[in-house]
C-alpha positions in Angstrom: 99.4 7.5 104.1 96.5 4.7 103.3 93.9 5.0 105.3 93.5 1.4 107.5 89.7 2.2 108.2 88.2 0.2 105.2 90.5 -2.7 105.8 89.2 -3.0 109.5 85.8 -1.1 109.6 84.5 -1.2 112.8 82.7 0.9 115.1 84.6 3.3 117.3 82.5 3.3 120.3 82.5 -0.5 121.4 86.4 -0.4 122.2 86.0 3.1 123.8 83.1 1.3 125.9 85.3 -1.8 126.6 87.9 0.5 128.1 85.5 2.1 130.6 83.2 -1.0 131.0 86.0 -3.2 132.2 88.1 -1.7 134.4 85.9 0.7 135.7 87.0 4.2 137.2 89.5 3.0 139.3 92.9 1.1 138.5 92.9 -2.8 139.9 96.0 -4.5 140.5 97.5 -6.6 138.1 96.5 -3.8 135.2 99.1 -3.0 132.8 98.8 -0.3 130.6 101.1 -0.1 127.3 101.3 2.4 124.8 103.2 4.0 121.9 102.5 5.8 119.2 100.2 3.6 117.2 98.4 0.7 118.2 97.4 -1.7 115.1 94.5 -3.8 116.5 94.5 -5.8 113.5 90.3 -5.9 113.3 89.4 -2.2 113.5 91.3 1.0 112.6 94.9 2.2 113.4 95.4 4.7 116.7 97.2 7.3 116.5 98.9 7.7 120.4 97.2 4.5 121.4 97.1 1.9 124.3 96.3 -1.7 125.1 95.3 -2.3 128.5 96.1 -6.3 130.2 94.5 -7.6 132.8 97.2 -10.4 133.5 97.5 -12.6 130.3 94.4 -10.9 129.0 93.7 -8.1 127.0 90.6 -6.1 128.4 90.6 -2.5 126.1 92.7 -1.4 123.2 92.0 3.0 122.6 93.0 6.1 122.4 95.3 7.1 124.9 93.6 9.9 126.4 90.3 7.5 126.5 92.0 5.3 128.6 93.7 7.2 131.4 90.8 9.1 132.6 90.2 5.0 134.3 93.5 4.1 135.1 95.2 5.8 137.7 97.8 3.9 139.6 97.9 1.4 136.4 101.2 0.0 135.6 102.3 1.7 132.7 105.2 0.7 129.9 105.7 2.7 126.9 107.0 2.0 123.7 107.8 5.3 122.2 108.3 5.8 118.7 106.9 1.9 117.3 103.6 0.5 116.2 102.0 -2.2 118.7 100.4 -5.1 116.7 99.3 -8.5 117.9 101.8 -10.5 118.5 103.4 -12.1 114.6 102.2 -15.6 113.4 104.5 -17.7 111.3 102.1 -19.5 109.5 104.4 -22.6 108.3 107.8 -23.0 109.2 110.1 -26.1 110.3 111.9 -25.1 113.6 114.1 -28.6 113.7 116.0 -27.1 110.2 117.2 -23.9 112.5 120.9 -25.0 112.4 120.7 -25.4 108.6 121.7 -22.0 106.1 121.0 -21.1 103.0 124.5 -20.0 102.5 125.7 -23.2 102.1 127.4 -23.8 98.6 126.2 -27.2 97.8 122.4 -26.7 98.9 122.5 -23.7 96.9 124.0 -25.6 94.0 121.1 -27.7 93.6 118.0 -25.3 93.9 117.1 -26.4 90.5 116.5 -30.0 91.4 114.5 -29.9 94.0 114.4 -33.9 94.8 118.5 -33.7 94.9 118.0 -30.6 97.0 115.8 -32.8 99.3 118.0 -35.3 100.0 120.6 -33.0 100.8 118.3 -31.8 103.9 118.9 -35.6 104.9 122.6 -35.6 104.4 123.2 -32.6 106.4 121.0 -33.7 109.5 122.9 -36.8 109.7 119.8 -38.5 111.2 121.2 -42.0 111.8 123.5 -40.0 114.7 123.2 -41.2 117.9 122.2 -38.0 119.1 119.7 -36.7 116.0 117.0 -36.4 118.5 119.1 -34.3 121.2 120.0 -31.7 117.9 116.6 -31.8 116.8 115.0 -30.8 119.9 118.0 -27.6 120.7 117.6 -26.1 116.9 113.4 -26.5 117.7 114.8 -24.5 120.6 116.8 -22.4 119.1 114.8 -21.5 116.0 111.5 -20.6 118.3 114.2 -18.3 120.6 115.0 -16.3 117.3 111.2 -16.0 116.7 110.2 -14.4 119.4 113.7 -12.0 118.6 111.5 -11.3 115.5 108.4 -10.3 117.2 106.7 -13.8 116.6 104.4 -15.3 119.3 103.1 -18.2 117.5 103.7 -20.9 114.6 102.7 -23.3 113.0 105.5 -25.8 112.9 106.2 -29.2 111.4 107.9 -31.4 114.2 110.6 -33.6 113.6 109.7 -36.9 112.0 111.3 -39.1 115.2 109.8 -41.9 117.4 110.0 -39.5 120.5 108.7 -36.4 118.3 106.7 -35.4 120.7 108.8 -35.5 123.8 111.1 -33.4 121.3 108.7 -31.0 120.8 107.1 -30.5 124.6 111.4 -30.1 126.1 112.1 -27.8 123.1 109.6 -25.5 124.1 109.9 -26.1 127.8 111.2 -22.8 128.5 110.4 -20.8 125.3 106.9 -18.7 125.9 106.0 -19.0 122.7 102.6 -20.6 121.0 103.0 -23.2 118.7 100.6 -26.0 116.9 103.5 -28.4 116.4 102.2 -31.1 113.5 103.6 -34.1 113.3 104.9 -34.9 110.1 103.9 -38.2 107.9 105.5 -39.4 104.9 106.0 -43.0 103.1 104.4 -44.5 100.0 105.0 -47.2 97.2 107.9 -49.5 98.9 108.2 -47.0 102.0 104.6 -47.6 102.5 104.9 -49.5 106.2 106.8 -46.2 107.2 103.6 -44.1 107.2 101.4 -46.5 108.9 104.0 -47.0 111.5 104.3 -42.7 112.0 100.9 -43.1 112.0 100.1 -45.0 114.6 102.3 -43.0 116.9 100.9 -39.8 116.2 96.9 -41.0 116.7 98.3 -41.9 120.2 99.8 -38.5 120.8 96.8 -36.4 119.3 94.9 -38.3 121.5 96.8 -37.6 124.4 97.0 -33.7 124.1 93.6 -33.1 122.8 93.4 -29.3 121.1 93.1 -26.4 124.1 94.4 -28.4 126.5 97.9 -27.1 126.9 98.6 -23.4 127.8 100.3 -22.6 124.4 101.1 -25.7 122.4 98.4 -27.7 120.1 99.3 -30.5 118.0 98.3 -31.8 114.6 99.1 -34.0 111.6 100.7 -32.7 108.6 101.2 -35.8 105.5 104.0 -34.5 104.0 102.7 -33.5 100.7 101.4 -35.9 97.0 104.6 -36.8 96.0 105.2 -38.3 99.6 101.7 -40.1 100.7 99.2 -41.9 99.0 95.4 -40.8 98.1 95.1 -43.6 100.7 97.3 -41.7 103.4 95.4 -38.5 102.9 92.0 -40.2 103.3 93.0 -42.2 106.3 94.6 -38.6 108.1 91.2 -37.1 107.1 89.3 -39.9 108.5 90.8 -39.8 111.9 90.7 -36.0 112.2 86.9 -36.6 111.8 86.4 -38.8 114.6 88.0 -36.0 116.8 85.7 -33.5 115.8 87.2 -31.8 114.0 89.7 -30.5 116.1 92.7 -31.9 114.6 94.7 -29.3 113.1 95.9 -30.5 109.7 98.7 -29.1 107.4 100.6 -30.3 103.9 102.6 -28.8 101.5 100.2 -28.3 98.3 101.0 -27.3 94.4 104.1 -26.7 95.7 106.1 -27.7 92.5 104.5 -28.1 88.8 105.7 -31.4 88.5 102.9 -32.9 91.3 100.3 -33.2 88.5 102.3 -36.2 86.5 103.4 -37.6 89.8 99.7 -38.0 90.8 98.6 -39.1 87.0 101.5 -41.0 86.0 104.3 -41.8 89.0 106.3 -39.8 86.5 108.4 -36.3 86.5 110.6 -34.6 88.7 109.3 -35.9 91.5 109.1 -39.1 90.7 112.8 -38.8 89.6 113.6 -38.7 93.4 112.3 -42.1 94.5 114.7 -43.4 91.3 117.7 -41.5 92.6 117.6 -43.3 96.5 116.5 -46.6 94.4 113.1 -46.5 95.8 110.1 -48.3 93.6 106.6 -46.6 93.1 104.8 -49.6 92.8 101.6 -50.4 93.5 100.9 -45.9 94.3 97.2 -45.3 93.5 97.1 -42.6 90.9 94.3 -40.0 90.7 93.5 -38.3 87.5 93.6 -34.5 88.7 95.4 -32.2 90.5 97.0 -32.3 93.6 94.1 -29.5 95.4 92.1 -31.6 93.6 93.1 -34.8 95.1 93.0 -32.9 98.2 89.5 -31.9 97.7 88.7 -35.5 96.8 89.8 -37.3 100.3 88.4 -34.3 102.3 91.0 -32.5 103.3 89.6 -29.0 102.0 86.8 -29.5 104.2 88.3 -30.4 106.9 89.7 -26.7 106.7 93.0 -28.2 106.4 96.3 -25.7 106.1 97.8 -25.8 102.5 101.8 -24.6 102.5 102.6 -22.8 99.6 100.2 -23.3 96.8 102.6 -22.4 94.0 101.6 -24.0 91.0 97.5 -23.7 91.2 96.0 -25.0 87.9 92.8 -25.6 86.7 89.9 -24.4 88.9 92.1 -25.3 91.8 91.8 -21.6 93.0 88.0 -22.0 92.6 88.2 -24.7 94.7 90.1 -23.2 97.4 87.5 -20.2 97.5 84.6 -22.6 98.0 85.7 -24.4 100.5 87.6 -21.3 102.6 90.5 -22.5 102.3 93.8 -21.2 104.1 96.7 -21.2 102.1 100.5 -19.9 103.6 102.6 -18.4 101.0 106.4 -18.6 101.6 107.5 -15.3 99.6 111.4 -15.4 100.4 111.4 -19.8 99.9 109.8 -19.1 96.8 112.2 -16.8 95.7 114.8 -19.2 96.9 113.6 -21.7 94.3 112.8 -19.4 91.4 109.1 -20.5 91.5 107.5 -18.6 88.7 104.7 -15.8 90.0 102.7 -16.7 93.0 98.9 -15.6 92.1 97.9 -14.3 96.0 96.9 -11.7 94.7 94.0 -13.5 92.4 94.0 -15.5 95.5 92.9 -12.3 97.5 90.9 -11.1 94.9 88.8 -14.3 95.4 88.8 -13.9 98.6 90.9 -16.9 99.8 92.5 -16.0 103.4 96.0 -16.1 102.7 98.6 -16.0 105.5 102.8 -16.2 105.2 104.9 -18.4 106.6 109.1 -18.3 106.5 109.4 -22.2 105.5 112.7 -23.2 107.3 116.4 -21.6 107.5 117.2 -24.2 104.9 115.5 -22.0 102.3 115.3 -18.6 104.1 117.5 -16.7 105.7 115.9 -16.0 108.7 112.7 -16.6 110.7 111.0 -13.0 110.3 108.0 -12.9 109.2 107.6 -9.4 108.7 110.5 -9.3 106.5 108.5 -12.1 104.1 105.6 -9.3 104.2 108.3 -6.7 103.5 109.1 -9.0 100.6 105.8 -9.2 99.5 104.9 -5.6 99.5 108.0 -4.9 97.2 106.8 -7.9 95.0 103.2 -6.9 94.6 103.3 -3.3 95.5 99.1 -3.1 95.0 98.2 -4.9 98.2 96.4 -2.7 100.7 98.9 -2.5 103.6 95.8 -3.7 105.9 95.3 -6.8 104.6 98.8 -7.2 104.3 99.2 -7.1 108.0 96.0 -9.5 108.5 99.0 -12.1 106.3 101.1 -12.9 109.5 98.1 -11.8 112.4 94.4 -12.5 111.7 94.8 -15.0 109.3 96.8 -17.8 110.3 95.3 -17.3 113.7 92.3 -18.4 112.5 94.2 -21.2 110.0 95.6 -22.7 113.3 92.3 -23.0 114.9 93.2 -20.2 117.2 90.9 -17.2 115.8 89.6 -16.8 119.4 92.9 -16.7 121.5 95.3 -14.4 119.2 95.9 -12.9 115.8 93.9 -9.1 117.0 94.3 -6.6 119.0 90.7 -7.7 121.2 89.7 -7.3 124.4 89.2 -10.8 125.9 91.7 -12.3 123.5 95.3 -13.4 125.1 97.7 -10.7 125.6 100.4 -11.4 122.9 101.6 -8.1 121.7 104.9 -7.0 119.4 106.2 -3.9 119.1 108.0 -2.7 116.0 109.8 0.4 116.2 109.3 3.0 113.0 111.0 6.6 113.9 109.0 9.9 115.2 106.3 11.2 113.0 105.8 8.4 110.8 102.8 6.3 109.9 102.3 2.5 110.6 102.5 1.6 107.3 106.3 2.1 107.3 106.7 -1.3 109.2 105.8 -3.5 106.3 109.0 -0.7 103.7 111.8 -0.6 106.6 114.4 -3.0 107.1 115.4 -1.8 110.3 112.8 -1.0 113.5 113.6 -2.7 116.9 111.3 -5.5 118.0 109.5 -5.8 122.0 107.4 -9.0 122.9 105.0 -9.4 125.2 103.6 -12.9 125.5 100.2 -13.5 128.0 101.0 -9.4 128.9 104.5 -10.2 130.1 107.6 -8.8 128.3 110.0 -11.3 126.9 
C-alpha cells in the first residue's frame, strides 16, 4: 500500500490539538462523532481507525479514534464500519439538465465521429421548442443532482439550462436537493446568431447581480460562454470585463481545446466546427478571428487570469500547457466523455507534472453513463496507472473546491470547514487506496453533518 504521507504532509499534532482544543473534555450537545475505518482528510495523512467530529454543519476535529474519545463522552456517535470517509465528492463540470438523456441511444452513438451532427442531436432530443422544455429541464436538474448525491457527490459545478427563466429553473431544481452547486449560466451565439448572446447576456448580469457569490447557503452562480467555436473573442472579453467589475467573484467556466479542429475555427471560420454552422444554414460572417490558439485566445481577453475553469483541455498545442501553469490555471478532465469521443491521449499527466491543478468532472449522461465521479477516477487510475493515489483523490476533492471558489467551505477533511462527508465502503482489512480499483463499495452522505 502507497503511503499517503508525502501527498499530504502535514504535521500530526495540530489535528490532535484541534480535537482537544475545541470541544474540550466534555461532550456538548449537538456533537456528532463519525468514524470508520479510515478517514481520508484529503490535506494530511490517511487514518487508520479514524474519526471526524461535527459540531452541527461544521467540522471541528478529524483524528485518531482513540485521540478523540478520551473528549467525547455522551457524543453522538455513527459508525461506518468497513469504508473510507473522504470529503464529500466534487463534480467538477457536468450538465445536470442532460440527466434524462443516455448514451445508449443508437443514433447519438452513431454520430460520435462528427461531433457538430452529434450536437445538434442534443437539440433534437430535448425538443426545446415544447411547451413544457422548462418544466423537463428543471426535474432532470433534479433528478441528475438526486443521483449525485447517490454517488457520494456533495457539490458541482454545473452548466444551467440556456432558458429565459434559467435561473428560477435552477433555484426549484435544487429546492429540496441538499446538495452544493455553482450553477453557471450558459452563453452562446456568434456570426448571424450574434443578438442571441447579448440578449443571454443581459439576463445573466441581472441574475449574478442578484445572488452575489456566498450569499446562498449552497448554491453560487456564474457564467460559462459556451466555448471558441460558439462566442466571439468579443463575447469572451465582454464576460471577462463584467466579472472584473464584481471583483472577481464571478465564477467563470468554458469548454477549452476541447476538439483539434478549434484552431482553424479561430484562424480561418473553417474545419469541423465550422462545418456545423453550414449544416443548420447559419453564416459566419463578420466572426473576428484571432491568429492563435483557443487557451491562447483565452489568455488574450483575460480569462486565464481571471482564474477561469477550463472543461476538458483535450487538444493543448503549442505552449498552451505553459500557459496554463503560469497562470494556475484549473482545468476538469472528463476521462469517461473522452473516451466516449475517441479523443486521442489526454496529457494530465504532463499537466500534473507542471503542476497545473487538475480536477474531473463526469460531463453529462449524454456522453457518460453515469454521474460518479469516482468511477471517472477509477477510469483514470486504469488509464494512467502512474498517478500517486493521493493526488488522484485531490482530482474530485481539493481541487475543484478551490476551482469553484470554494477552497475555504469544502474539498478537505478540516476542522472549521463545512461538514460534507462521503463514505465509500472497501471490505475489512483493506487499505484506502482500494476505492479509486473497486467497482463496487456502498456510498453514505453527509451534507452540513446530516446524513442524506
Amino acid at each position: 500500500m502507497s503511503d499517503i504521507t508525502d501527498a499530504y504532509a502535514r504535521p500530526e499534532e495540530p489535528t490532535r490539538h484541534a480535537a482537544r482544543d475545541e470541544t474540550g473534555s466534555h461532550a456538548r450537545s449537538g456533537l456528532k462523532l463519525l468514524t470508520a475505518a479510515w478517514v481520508c482528510p484529503v490535506d494530511a495523512p490517511a487514518i487508520e481507525r479514524g474519526g471526524v467530529l461535527f459540531d452541527g454543519p461544521t467540522i471541528r476535529a478529524v483524528d485518531r479514534l482513540d485521540r478523540l474519545e478520551r473528549h467525547l463522552a455522551g457524543a453522538i456517535r455513527e459508525d461506518a464500519g468497513d469504508a473510507v470517509l473522504l470529503p464529500g465528492l466534487i463534480n467538477a463540470h457536468t450538465h445536470l439538465c442532460l440527466s434524462d438523456l443516455s448514451t445508449s441511444d443508437p443514433e447519438a452513438n452513431g454520430l460520435r465521429n462528427d461531433f457538430g451532427a452529434w450536437l445538434l442531436s442534443i437539440g433534437k432530443r430535448l425538443k426545446p421548442t415544447e411547451a413544457d422544455y422548462a418544466d423537463r429541464m428543471t426535474e432532470a436538474m433534479r433528478r441528475g443532482a438526486k443521483e449525485s448525491l447517490e454517488h457520494g457527490v456533495t457539490c458541482v459545478g454545473d452548466i444551467a439550462p440556456r432558458l429565459a427563466e434559467a435561473d428560477v429553473c435552477v433555484e426549484r431544481a435544487l429546492s429540496d436537493v441538499p446538495i452544493r452547486c455553482v450553477s453557471f449560466f450558459e452563453l452562446l451565439g456568434l456570426g448571424e446568431m450574434r443578438g442571441a448572446f447579448t440578449e443571454q447576456f443581459e439576463r445573466v448580469r441581472r441574475w449574478v447581480v442578484e445572488r452575489p457569490f456566498g450569499a446562498m447557503r449552497r448554491l453560487n452562480v456564474g457564467i460559462s460562454p459556451h466555448a471558441p467555436y460558439t462566442v466571439d473573442v468579443e463575447g469572451f472579453a465582454e464576460v471577462v470585463d463584467f466579472a472584473r467589475q464584481g471583483g472577481g467573484r464571478v465564477p467563470l467556466m468554458t469548454h477549452a481545446a476541447e476538439h483539434a479542429g478549434e484552431e482553424d475555427f479561430l484562424r480561418e471560420s473553417s474545419g469541423a466546427m465550422a462545418a456545423l454552422y453550414q449544416k443548420i444554414g447559419r453564416s459566419l460572417a463578420g466572426v473576428s478571428r484571432f491568429d492563435g490558439t483557443s487557451i491562447g485566445m483565452l489568455d488574450s481577453v483575460g480569462m486565464l487570469e481571471m482564474g477561469a475553469v477550463l472543461a476538458h483541455v483535450n487538444y493543448p498545442t503549442g505552449d498552451d500547457l505553459d500557459l496554463l501553469a503560469r497562470h494556475g490555471a484549473a482545468v476538469v478532465y472528463c476521462p469517461r466523455t473522452h473516451e466516449y469521443f475517441g479523443h486521442a491521449v489526454h496529457p494530465i499527466e504532463r499537466m500534473m507534472e507542471m503542476g497545473i491543478a487538475v480536477s474531473l468532472g463526469t460531463d453529462s449522461r449524454a456522453s457518460s453513463p453515469d454521474l460518479d465521479v469516482l468511477s471517472e477516477a477509477r477510469c483514470v487510475r486504469r488509464k494512467f496507472p502512474g498517478i500517486d493515489p493521493g493526488r488522484l483523490l485531490q482530482t474530485i476533492t481539493s481541487n475543484p473546491a478551490r476551482a469553484l471558489g470554494l477552497g475555504e467551505v469544502v474539498g478537505t477533511l478540516s476542522p472549521g470547514k463545512r461538514a460534507d462527508v462521503c463514505a465509500v465502503g472497501i471490505g475489512a482489512g483493506r487499505g484506502w487506496e482500494t476505492i479509486l480499483d473497486d467497482v463496487s463499495g456502498e456510498r453514505a452522505v453527509w451534507i452540513e453533518g446530516e446524513r442524506v
